[in-house]
N, C-alpha and C positions, 0 to 999 in steps of 0.2 A: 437747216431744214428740219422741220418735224417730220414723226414717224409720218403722220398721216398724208403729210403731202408726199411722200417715198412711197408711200403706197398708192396712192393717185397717179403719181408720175409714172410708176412702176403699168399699172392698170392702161392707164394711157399708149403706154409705148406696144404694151403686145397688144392693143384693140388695133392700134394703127398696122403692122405690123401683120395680122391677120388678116384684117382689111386686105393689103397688099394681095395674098395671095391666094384671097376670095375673088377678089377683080381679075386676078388672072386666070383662074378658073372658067370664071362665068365670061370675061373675054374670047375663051374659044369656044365656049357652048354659043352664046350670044351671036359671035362674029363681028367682032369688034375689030376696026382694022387696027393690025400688026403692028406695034411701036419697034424701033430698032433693035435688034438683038443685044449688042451692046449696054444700051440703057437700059434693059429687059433684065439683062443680067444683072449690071451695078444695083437695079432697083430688089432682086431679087438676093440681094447679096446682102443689103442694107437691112431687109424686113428679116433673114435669116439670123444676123448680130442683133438685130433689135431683141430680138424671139433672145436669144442666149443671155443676152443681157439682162433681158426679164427675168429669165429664169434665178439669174446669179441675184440680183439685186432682191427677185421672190425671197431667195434663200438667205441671204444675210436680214433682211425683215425679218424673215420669221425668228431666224435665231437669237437676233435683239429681242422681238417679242417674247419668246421661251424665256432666254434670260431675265428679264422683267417680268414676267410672272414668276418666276421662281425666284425671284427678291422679294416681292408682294406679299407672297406662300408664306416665308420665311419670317417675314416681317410681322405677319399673319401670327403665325405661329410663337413667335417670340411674344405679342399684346397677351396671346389666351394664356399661354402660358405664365403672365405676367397677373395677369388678373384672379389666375388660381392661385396663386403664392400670394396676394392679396386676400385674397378670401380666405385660405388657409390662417394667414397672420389674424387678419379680426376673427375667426370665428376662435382662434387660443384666445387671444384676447379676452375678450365676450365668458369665456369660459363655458362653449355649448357643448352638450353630449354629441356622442357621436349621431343619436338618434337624430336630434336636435340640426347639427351640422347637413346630416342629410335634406330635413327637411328644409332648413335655412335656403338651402341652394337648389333645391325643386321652386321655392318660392320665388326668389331672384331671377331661375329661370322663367317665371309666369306660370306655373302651375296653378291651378287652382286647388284651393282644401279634398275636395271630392278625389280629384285626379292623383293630389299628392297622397292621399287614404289608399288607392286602386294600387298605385305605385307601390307603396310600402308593405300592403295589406294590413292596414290597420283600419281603425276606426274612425270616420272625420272627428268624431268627441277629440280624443288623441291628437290627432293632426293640431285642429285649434287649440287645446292646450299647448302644443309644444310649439306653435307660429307665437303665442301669446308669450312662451319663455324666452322665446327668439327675442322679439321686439321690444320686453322686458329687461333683457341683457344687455341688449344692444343701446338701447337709450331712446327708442323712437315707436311712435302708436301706429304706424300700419307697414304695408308694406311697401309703398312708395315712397317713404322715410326710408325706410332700408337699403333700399337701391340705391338711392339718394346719396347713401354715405361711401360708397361702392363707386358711383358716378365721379362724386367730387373727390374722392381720391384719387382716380385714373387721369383726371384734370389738373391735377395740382401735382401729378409726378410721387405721390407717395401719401402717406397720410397727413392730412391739414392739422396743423397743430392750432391756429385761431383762426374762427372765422371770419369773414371779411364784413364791417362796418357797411350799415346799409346809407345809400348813397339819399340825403335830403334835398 
């Protein structure tokens, strides 16, 4: 059973289950004639384990759900981490200053020249030469070539060593 139907089923049972013991409420506001005391009980005994059971089966959900997010996080965690030790690697590679390196990755991030000037406190003049040494180093004319190489590395599990033969 998927989580989601566990949590329907789960939802289900204390809607019923509350039910129960809204009807019995409004049965003696209302005046509703008296069902057996016996059946009264069992019926009241059944919505009370239902309720408990809710409860319990609430709380193993959730803790599955917790648990899967905090594999997710992790997992999370590991890609970004994963993609900075990439970036770290080309931008040695490439051979950028440190300046350069900052700016590299204001751009990847989607900065703009202006913003990444604001950021730095320099001068867009500046900014655009060193996007220009970026892109120079790296092998590619803007900055959606850049990403680009950033992309299909994360795709290919490391750096592509030949690119793939375009299909006729």
């Amino acid at each position: 059973m998927t989580r989601q139907y566990v949590i329907i089923l789960i939802l289900a049972v204390q809607v019923f289950c509350a039910a129960v013991f809204i009807m019995n409420i409004l049965s003696s506001v209302v005046g509703f004639a008296p069902i057996d005391w016996e059946l009264h009980e069992y019926i009241e005994i059944a919505a009370a384990v239902g309720l408990v059971l809710g409860i319990i089966l609430g709380g193993v959900a959730l803790r599955r759900t917790m648990v899967h997010a905090a594999r997710m996080e992790e997992k999370l965690r590991a890609a970004s981490s994963a993609f900075f030790d990439l970036v770290d690697v080309r931008f040695g590679e490439w051979g950028l200053t440190p300046a350069e390196c900052d700016v590299a990755l204001f751009a990847i991030k989607g900065f703009g020249i202006a913003e990444i000037a604001q950021l730095r406190g320099t001068s867009e003049g500046t900014i655009k030469a060193q996007t220009n040494a970026i892109y120079r180093k790296a092998g590619v004319s803007g900055r959606p070539q850049l990403l680009s190489l950033f992309i299909e590395d994360l795709m290919t599990d490391g750096p592509m060593t030949a690119r793939p033969q375009a299909r006729v």
